[in-house]
One Martini backbone bead per residue (centre of mass of N, CA, C, O) as a GRO file, in nm:
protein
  260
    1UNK     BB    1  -6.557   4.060  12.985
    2UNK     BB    2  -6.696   4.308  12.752
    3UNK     BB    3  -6.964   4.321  12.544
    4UNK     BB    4  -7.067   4.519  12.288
    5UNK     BB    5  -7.398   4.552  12.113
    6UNK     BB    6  -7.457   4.730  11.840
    7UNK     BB    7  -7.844   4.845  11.829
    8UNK     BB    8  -8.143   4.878  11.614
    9UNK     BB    9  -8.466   5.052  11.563
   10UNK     BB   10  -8.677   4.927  11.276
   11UNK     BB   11  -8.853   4.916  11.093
   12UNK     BB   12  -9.055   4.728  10.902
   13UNK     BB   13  -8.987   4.539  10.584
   14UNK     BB   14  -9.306   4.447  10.582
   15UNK     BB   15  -9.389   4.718  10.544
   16UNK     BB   16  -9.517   5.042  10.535
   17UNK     BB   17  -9.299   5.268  10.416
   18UNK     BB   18  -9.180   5.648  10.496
   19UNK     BB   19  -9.186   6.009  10.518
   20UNK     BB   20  -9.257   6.232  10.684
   21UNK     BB   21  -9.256   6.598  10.688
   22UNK     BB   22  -8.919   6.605  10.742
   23UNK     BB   23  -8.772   6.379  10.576
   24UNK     BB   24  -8.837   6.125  10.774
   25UNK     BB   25  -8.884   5.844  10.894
   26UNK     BB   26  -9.179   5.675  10.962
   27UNK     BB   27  -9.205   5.525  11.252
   28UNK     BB   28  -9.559   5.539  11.272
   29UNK     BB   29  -9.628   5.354  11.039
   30UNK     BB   30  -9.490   5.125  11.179
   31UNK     BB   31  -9.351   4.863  11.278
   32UNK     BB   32  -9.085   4.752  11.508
   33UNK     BB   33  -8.738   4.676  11.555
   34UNK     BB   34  -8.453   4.457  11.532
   35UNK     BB   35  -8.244   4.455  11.348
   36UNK     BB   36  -8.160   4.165  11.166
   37UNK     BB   37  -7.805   4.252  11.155
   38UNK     BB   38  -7.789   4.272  11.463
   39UNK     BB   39  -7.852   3.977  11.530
   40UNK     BB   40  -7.560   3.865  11.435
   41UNK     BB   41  -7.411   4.031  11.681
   42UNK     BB   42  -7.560   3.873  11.925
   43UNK     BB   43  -7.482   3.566  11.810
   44UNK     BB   44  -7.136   3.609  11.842
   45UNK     BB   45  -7.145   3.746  12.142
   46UNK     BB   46  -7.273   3.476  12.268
   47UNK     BB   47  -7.070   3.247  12.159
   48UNK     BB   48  -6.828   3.358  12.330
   49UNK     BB   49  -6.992   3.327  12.638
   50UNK     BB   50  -7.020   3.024  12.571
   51UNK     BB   51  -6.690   2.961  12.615
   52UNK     BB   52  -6.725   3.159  12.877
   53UNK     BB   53  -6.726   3.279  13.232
   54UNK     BB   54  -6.625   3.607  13.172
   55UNK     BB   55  -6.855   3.689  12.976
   56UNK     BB   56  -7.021   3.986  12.891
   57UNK     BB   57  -7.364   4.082  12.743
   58UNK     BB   58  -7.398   4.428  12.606
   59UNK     BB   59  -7.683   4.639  12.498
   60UNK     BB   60  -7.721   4.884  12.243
   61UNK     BB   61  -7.925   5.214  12.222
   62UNK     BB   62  -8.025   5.444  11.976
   63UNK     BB   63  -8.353   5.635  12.081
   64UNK     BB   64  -8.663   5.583  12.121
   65UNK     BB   65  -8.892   5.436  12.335
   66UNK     BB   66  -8.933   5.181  12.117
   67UNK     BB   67  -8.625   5.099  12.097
   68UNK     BB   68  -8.678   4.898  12.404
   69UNK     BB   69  -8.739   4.644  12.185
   70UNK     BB   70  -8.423   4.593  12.097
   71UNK     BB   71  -8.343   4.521  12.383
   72UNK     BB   72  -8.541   4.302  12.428
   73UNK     BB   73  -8.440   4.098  12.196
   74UNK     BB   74  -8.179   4.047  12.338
   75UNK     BB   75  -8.263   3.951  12.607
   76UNK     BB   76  -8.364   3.704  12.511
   77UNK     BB   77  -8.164   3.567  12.348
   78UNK     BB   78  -7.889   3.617  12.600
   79UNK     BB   79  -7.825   3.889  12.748
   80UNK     BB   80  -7.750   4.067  13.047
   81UNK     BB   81  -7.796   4.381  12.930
   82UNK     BB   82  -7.908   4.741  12.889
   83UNK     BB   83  -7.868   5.058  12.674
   84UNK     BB   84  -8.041   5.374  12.697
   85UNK     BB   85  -8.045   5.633  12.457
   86UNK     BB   86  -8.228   5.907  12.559
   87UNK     BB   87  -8.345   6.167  12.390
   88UNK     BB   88  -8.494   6.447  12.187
   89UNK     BB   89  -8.270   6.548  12.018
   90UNK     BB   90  -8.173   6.286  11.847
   91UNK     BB   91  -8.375   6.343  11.623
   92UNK     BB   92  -8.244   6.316  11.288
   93UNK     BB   93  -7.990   6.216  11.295
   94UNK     BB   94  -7.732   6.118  11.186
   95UNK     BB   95  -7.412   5.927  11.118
   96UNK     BB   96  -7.218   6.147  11.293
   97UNK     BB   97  -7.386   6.201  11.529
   98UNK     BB   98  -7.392   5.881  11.601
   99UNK     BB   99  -7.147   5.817  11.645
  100UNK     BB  100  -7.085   5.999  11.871
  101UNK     BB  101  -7.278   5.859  12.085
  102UNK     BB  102  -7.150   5.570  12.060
  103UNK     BB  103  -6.875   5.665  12.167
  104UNK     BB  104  -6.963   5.825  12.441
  105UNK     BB  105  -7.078   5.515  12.546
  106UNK     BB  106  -6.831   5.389  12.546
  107UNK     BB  107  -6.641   5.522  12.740
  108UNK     BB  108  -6.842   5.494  12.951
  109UNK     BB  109  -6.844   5.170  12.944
  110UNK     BB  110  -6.611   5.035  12.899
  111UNK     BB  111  -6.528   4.802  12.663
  112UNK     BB  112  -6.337   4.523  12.509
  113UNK     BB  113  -6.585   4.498  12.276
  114UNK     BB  114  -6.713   4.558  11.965
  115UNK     BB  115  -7.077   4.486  11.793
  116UNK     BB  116  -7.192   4.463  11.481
  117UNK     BB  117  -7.330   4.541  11.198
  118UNK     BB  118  -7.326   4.611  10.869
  119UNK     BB  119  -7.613   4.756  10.908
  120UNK     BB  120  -7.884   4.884  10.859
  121UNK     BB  121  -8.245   4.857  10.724
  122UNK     BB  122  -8.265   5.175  10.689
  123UNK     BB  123  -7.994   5.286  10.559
  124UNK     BB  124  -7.763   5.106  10.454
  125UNK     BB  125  -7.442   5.236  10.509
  126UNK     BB  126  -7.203   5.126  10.706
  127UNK     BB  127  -7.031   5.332  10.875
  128UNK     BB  128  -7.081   5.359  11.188
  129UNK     BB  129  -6.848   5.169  11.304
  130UNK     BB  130  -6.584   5.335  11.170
  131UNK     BB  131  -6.659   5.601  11.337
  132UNK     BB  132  -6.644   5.525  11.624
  133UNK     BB  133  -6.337   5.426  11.602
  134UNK     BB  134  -6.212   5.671  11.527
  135UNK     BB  135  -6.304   5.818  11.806
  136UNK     BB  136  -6.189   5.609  11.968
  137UNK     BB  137  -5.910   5.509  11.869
  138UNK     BB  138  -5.951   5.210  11.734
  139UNK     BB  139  -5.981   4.916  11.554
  140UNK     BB  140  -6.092   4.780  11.262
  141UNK     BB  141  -6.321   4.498  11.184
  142UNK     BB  142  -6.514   4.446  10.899
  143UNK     BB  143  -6.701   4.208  10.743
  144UNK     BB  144  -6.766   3.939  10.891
  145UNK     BB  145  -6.796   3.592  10.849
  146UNK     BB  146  -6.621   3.570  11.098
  147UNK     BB  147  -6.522   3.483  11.460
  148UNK     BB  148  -6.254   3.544  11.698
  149UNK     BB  149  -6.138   3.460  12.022
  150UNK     BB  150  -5.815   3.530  12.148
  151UNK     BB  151  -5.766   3.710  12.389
  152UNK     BB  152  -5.683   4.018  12.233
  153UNK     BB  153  -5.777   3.885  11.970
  154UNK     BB  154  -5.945   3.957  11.652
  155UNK     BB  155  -6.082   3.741  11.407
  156UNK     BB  156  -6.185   3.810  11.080
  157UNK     BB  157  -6.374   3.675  10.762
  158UNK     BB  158  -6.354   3.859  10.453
  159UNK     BB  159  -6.555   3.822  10.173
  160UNK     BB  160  -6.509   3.851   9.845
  161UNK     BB  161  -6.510   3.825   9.489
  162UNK     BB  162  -6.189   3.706   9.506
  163UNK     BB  163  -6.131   3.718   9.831
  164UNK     BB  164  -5.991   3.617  10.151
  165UNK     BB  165  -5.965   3.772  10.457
  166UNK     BB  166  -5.758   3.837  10.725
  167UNK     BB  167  -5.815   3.977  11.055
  168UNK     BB  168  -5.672   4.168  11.302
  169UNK     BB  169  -5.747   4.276  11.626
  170UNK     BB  170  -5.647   4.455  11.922
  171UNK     BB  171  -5.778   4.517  12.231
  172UNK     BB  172  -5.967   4.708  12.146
  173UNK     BB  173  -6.253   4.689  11.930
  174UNK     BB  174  -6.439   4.717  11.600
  175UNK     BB  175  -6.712   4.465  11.502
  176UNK     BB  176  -6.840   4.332  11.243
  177UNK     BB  177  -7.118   4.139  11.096
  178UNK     BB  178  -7.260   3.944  10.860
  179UNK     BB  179  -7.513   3.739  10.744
  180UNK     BB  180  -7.302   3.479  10.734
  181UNK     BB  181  -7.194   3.417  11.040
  182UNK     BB  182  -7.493   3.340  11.173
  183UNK     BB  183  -7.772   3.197  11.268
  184UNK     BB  184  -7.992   3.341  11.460
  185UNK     BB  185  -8.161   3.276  11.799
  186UNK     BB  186  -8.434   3.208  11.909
  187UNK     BB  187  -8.620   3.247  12.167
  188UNK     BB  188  -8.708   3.127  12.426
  189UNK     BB  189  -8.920   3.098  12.717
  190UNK     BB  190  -8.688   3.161  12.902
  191UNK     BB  191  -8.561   3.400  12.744
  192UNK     BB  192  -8.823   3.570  12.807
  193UNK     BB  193  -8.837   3.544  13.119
  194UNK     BB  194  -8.523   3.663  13.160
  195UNK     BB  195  -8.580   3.982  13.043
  196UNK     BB  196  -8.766   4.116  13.244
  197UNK     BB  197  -8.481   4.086  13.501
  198UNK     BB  198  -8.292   4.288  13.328
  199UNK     BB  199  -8.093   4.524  13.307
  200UNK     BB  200  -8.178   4.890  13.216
  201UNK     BB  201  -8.024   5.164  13.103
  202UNK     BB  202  -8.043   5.548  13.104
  203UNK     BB  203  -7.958   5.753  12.905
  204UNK     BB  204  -7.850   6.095  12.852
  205UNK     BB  205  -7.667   6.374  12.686
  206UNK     BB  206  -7.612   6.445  12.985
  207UNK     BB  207  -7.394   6.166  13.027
  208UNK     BB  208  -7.227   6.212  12.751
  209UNK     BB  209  -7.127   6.516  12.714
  210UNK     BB  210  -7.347   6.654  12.524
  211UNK     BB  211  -7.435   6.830  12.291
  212UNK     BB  212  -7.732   6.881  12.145
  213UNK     BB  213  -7.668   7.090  11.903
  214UNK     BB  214  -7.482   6.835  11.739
  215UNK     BB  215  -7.760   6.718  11.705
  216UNK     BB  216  -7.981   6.597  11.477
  217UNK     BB  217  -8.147   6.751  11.205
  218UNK     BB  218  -8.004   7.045  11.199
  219UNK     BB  219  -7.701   6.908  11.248
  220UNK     BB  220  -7.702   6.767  10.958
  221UNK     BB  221  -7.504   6.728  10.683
  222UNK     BB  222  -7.754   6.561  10.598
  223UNK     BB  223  -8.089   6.580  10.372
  224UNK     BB  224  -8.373   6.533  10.293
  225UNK     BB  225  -8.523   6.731  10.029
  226UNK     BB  226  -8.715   6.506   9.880
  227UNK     BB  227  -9.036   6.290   9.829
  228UNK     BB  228  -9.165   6.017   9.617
  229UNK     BB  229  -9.391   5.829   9.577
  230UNK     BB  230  -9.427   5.517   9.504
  231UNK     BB  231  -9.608   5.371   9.243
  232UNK     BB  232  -9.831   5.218   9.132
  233UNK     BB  233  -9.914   4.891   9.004
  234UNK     BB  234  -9.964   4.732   8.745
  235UNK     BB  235 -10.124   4.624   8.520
  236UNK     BB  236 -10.100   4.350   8.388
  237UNK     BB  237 -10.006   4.167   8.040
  238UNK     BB  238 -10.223   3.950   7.880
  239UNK     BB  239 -10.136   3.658   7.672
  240UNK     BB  240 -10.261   3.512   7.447
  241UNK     BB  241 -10.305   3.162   7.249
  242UNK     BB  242 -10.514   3.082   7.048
  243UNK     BB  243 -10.382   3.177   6.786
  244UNK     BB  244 -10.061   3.102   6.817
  245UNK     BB  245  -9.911   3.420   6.891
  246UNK     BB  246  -9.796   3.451   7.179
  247UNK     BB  247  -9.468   3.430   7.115
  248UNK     BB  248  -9.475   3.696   6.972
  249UNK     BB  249  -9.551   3.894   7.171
  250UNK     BB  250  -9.370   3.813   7.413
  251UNK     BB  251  -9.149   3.902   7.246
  252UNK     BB  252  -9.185   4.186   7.155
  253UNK     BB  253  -9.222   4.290   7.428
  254UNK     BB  254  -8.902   4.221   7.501
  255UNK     BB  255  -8.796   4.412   7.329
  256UNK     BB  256  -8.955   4.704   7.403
  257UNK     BB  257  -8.799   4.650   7.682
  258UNK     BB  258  -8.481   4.557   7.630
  259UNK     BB  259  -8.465   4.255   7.713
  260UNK     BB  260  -8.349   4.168   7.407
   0.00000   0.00000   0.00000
């Protein structure tokens, strides 16, 4: 069985991010990673291979040359292989255009189960997981908190605010799980030294049958039209008490601003 682990190379969230020229996220203004949501996607799927001797765990990234980063960081985790799919027509690509090419390299890989996370954490739309499964008329689990596989079923714990969902769908199928699922491992000093070594396959939109001209950024159905900087914070106002007045200032402010 093999299990395809869909990740994304993103911004640092602790980073200064911004907007390029073209109002496509600034990906060269700050250091990029592995989506933080996608780990726990890879520790999911590492969870069921560590159960079966049977079971490899290959993780799929479409992006530029730097998104090999994410690639590498699942394969320290514990992944067994990894495919980059590198062309340059790609970027600026939307939701649909990505969800193309993802179902597009499913495919051509033919695995038995897709996992991804939640959303990314750069655009947090949360709908490619649902948008690839339908091109591929797969079944879709989605937004589970647990994950359970047993024989060609898996079963995800969907918790809403009101009420838990148990959902069953059989394989093929593709399924996200959230935050909630369980914490993500840390490399070891052996898993980052058996990474080297891990082999990870470059494809281009003519190895999975894409026309360039349907992705990208001219080909996006939605688009920045215009970005303006966050404001720089304002200094605090800073309120004495010397004269017994404090608290009286305090209710001031806040009834000022609406705050009570």
């Amino acid at each position: 069985m093999e299990i395809l682990v869909l990740v994304k190379y993103v911004p640092d969230a602790t980073g200064e991010r911004g907007f390029a020229a073209d109002h496509t996220v600034d990906r060269e203004a700050t250091d990029g990673l592995l989506s933080e949501l996608d780990e726990y996607a890879v520790e999911q799927a590492l969870r069921v291979a560590e159960g079966s001797d049977d079971v490899e765990v290959v993780v799929l990234t479409v992006g530029p040359d730097d998104a090999a980063a994410a690639i590498k960081r699942a394969l320290q985790m514990g992944a067994s292989a990894g495919i980059h799919v590198l062309d340059d027509a790609i970027a600026g690509s939307d939701a649909l255009a990505t969800s193309e090419i993802l179902a597009a390299a499913i495919r051509k890989e033919a695995p038995d189960l897709v996992l991804c996370g939640m959303a990314s954490t750069d655009g947090a739309m949360g709908v490619v997981p649902v948008m690839v499964a339908e091109r591929l008329g797969w079944p879709a689990a989605t937004l589970g908190a647990t994950l359970e596989l047993a024989g060609d079923v898996v079963t995800v714990r969907r918790d809403t605010d009101t009420a838990s969902l148990t959902i069953e769908a059989h394989l093929p199928a593709v399924v996200s799980v959230t935050d909630q699922s369980g914490e993500a491992r840390y490399p070891s000093m052996k898993g980052i030294l058996a990474a080297k070594k891990k082999p990870v396959r470059t494809w281009e939109l003519s190895d999975l049958g894409i026309d360039p001209g349907s992705v990208g950024l001219d080909a996006a159905w939605s688009s920045v039209a215009e970005t303006t900087p966050r404001p720089p914070k304002e200094a605090g106002k800073v309120v004495s008490d010397d004269d017994g007045a404090g608290s009286a200032a305090v209710v001031e402010f806040l009834a000022a601003g609406k705050f009570i």
